[in-house]
N, C-alpha and C positions, 0 to 999 in steps of 0.2 A: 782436052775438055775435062771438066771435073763436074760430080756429081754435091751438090752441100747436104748439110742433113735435111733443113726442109722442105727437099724433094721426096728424102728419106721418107718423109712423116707426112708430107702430101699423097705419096704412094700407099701406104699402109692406110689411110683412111677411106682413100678412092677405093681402096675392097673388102671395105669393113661388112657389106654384106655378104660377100661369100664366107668371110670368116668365121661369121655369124652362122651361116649353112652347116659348113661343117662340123663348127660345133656341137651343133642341135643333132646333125644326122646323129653324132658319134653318140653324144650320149644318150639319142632313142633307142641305137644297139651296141648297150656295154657288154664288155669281153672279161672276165676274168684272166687273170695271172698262168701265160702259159700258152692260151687258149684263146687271141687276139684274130683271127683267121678274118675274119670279115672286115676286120679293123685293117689288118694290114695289106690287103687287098685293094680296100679305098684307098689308102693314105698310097702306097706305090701307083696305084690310078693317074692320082692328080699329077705327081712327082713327074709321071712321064709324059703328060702334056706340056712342061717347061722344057723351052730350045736350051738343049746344051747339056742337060740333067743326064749323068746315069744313074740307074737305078741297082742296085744289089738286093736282092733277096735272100732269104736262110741268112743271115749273116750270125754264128754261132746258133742262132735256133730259128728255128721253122717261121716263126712271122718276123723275126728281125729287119729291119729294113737301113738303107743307107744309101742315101743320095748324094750323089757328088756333082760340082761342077767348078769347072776351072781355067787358068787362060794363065800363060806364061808364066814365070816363073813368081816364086815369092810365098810367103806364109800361108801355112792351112790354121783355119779354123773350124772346129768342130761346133755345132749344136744338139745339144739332145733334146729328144722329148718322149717321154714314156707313155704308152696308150693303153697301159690294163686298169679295169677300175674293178671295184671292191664289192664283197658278199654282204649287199646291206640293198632290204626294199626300199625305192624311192617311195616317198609319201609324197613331195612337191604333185600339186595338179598343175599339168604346164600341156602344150602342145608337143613340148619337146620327150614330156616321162619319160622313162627308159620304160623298154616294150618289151625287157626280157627280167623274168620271176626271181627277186633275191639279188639281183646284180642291178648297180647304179655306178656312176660316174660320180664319184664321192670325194674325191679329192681332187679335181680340177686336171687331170689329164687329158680329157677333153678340150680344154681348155688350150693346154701346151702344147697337144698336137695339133688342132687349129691353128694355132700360132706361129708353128716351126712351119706348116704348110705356107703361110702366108709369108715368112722371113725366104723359103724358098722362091715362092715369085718374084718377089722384090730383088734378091741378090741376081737371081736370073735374068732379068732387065738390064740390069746393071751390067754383068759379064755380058750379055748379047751386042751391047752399046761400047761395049770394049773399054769401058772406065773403071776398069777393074784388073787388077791380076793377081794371081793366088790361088788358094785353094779353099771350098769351102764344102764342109761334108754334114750330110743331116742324119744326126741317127736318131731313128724312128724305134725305141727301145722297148721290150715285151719286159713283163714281169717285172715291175718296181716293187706291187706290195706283198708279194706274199716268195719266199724263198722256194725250193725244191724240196726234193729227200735228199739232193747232197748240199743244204742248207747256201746253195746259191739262187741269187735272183738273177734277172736281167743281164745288169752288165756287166758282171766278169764273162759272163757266155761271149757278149759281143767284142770285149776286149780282149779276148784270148783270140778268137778269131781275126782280130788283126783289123780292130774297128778306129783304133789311135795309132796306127802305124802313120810315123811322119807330122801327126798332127801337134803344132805349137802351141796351141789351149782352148780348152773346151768352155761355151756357157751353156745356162740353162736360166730357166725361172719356173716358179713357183707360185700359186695362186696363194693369197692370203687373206681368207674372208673373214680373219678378224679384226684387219685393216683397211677403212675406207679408202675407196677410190680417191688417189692423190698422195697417198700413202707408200714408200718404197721401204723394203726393209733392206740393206747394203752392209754387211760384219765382215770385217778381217778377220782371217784364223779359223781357228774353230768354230762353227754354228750350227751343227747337229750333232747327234750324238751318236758314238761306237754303239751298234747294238750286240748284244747278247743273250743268247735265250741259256737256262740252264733248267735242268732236270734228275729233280733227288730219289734215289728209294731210300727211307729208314727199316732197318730190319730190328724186327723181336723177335720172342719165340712167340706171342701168341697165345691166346688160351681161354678160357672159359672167363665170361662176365663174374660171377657168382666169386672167383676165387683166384683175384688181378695178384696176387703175392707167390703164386708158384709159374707161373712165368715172368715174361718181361713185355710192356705192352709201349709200342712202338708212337701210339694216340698223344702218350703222356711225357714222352722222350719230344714230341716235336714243337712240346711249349715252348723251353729252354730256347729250342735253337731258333722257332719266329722273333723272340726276344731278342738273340745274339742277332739274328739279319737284320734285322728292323734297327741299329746300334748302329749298326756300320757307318752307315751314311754321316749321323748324327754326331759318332766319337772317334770314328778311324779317318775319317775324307775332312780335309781343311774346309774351313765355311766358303773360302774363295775357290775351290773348287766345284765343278757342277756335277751333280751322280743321284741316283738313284737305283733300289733296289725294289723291287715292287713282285710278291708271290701274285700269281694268277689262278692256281686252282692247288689244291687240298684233295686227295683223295684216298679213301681205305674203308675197306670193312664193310658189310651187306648185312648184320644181322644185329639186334639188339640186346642180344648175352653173348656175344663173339666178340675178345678181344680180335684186334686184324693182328696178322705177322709181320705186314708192313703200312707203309707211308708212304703214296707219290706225291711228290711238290712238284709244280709248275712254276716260273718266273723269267722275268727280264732281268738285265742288268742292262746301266744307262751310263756312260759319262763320256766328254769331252777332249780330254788328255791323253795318252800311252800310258804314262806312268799309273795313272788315277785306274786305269781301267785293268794296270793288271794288279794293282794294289786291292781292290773289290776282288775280282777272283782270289785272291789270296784267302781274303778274309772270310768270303762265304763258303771257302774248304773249313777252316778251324769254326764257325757257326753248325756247322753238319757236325763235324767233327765232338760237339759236345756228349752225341749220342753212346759215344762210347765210353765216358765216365758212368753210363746206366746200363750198361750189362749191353748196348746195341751196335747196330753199326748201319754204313749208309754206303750207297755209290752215288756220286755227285759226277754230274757230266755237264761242261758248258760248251756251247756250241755258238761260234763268233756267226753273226750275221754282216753288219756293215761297219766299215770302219765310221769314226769320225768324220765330216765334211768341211774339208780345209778349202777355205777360199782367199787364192792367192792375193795378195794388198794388192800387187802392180793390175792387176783383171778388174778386181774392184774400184782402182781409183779409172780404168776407163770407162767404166760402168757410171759412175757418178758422173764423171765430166758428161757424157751424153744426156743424162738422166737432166741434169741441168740445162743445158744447151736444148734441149728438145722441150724441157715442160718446167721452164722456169718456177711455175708457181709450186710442183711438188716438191713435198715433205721427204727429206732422206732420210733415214730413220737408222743409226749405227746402233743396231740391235741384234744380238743373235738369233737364231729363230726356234730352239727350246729344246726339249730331250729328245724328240723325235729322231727317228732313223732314216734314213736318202740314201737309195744305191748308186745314184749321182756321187756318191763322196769314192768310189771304187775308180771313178774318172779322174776327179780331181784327184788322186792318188798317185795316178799314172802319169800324168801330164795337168801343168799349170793352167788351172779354171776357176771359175767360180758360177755361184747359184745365188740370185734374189729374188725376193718374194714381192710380188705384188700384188699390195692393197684391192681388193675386187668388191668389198662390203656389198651384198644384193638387199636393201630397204631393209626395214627395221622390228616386221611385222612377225618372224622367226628367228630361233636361231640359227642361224647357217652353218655351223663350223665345219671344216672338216673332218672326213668321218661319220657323218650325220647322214638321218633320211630326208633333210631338210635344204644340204649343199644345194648356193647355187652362186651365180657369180652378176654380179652387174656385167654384161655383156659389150658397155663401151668402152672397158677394157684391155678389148681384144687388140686394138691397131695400135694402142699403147704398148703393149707386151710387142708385139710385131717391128715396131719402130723401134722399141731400145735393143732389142735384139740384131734387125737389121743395120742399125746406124754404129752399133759395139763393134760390130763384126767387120762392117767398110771401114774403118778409120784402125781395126789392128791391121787389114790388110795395106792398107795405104800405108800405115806406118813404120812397116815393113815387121811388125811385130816385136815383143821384147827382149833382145840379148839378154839382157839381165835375168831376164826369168829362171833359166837356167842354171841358176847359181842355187845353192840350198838354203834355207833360212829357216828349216824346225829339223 
């Protein structure tokens, strides 16, 4: 007996109302980074009402969650979905608001984990019905946006804990509400970007407003070197390259005849490549470094966050073939999807996967974007996300998955 896709995609819309539920529930009560307890309480809830489902909890952290299920022998495939959402007040007036002060569901994880919940009943159907064999595991991932004090998020926790043990390649997806519904974003290679956070002190000696010539004033040293950063991108990085360097806060000094002794700099660094990204650190050491042609000196610390998000071609071209096969009239859109950082990209690192975004545009009345106190998603959606996920994932395991993956190609 064989399952076709649209059954796949008859199924996934037969429970477009629950998905819709949990949606709503989750993002009435957003969880910040870390701190997912109620979130992952739900999500392991439903997970063990599906015949056949185990559930794992703690998995590297305290609400990590990972559902398995499986039947004879053959290919695992992984899913992720991350459930923290972000320190920004919802403005949206909805039924749904999020019911808790400064936390919103801002970037569509709501979304994902509704989704990954619904790819779990469906694949569950499927194994129960015994047209299936393989392995299929759902991680239910804490902390995507906001890193630790030992500058990790989510999923190297879950992946050190032995969350891709065995597994042959992981998806995921991505809301994209600056692309209308019908709209797939699909990139080979690189489509997000290595993040980096760095953090400078510039030292002078400091000294009196009235009498800037018998010290050295650290204020005046950090023109030069905004100059030299702000260069970088423009004269040291090929134009075909993607990079950015972007300061985020500037601080020194409390009084107005006080030279300050120093200078703290905040900032990102952004780019695509290995090479490109240790080529920027290079250069943002000799841009600090100008301080000390002026009598000063500086400590410059950069602290890696996520790698780049490489998405494997062969995951991608089955990602398309469904994507077509399932909703003929959608737009695939071979686009990368911009500087931003995905700790998804620490998965794809590990093992052969990839991540696409989908188009969710909610009307035309706000801006939506991500990030925003305005985020929201067209909520039909949902059994869209559900179905290419579900139908990706039956047809690696039928296919018995890719030999070839395994071979290196960056």
């Amino acid at each position: 007996m064989t399952v076709e896709f649209k059954d796949v995609q008859t199924s996934a819309q037969e429970i477009s109302e629950r998905l819709i539920e949990w949606r709503k529930h989750l993002h009435k009560y957003p969880e910040l980074s870390f701190r997912e307890v109620e979130t992952s309480l739900y999500v392991a809830e439903i997970l063990e009402q599906i015949p056949g489902m185990h559930v794992a909890t703690h998995v590297g952290l305290p609400t990590a969650i990972i559902g398995t299920i499986s039947a004879g022998s053959g290919p695992v495939v992984a899913i992720r979905a991350d459930m923290d959402a972000l320190p920004i007040q919802e403005e949206n007036e909805c039924d749904y608001k999020s019911e808790r002060e400064d936390v919103m569901h801002a970037c569509g994880h709501d979304a994902h984990t509704a989704i990954a919940l619904g790819v779990a009943m469906i694949m569950g159907e499927l194994f129960h019905k015994g047209v299936l064999e393989g392995t299929v595991k759902f991680l239910f991932q804490p902390a995507e946006e906001k890193a630790d004090a030992h500058g990790s998020t989510g999923a190297p926790y879950m992946i050190d804990a032995g969350a891709l043990k065995d597994v042959d390649c992981v998806l995921a997806l991505h809301m994209s509400p600056e692309d209308k519904v019908g709209d797939v974003k699909v990139h080979d290679g690189y489509s997000m970007a290595n993040v980096d956070v760095f953090e400078a002190d510039v030292y002078g000696s400091g000294g009196h407003g009235a009498y800037p010539h018998l010290g050295t004033d650290p204020v005046w040293m950090i023109g030069p070197v905004l100059q030299a950063l702000h260069g970088i991108v423009a004269r040291r990085i090929s134009p075909l390259d993607s990079a950015v360097i972007s300061v985020g806060s500037i601080q020194s000094g409390s009084a107005s005849n006080v030279i300050p002794s120093d200078v703290h700099v905040k900032g990102t660094i952004r780019s695509y490549h290995p090479d490109v990204r240790e080529l920027l650190h290079k250069e943002l050491n000799k841009a600090f470094s100008l301080v000390r042609t002026f009598d000063g000196d500086y400590k410059l610390t950069i602290m890696p966050e996520d790698p780049a998000l490489y998405n494997k071609p062969e995951v991608n071209r089955l990602i398309r073939d469904t994507i077509n096969d399932l909703y003929p009239d959608y737009k695939v859109l071979d686009l990368p999807f911009g500087l931003g950082g995905e700790d998804f990209a620490h998965m794809t690192q590990a093992v052969p996967g990839a991540m696409f975004f989908l188009g969710c545009a909610a009307g035309h009345d706000k801006i939506r974007d991500l990030h925003t106190p305005h985020f929201d998603i067209d909520e039909s959606i949902l059994p869209v996300g559900v179905s290419i996920l579900a139908e990706t994932a039956r047809r690696f395991l039928n296919e018995g998955g890719f030999p070839v993956m395994n071979s290196p190609d960056r």
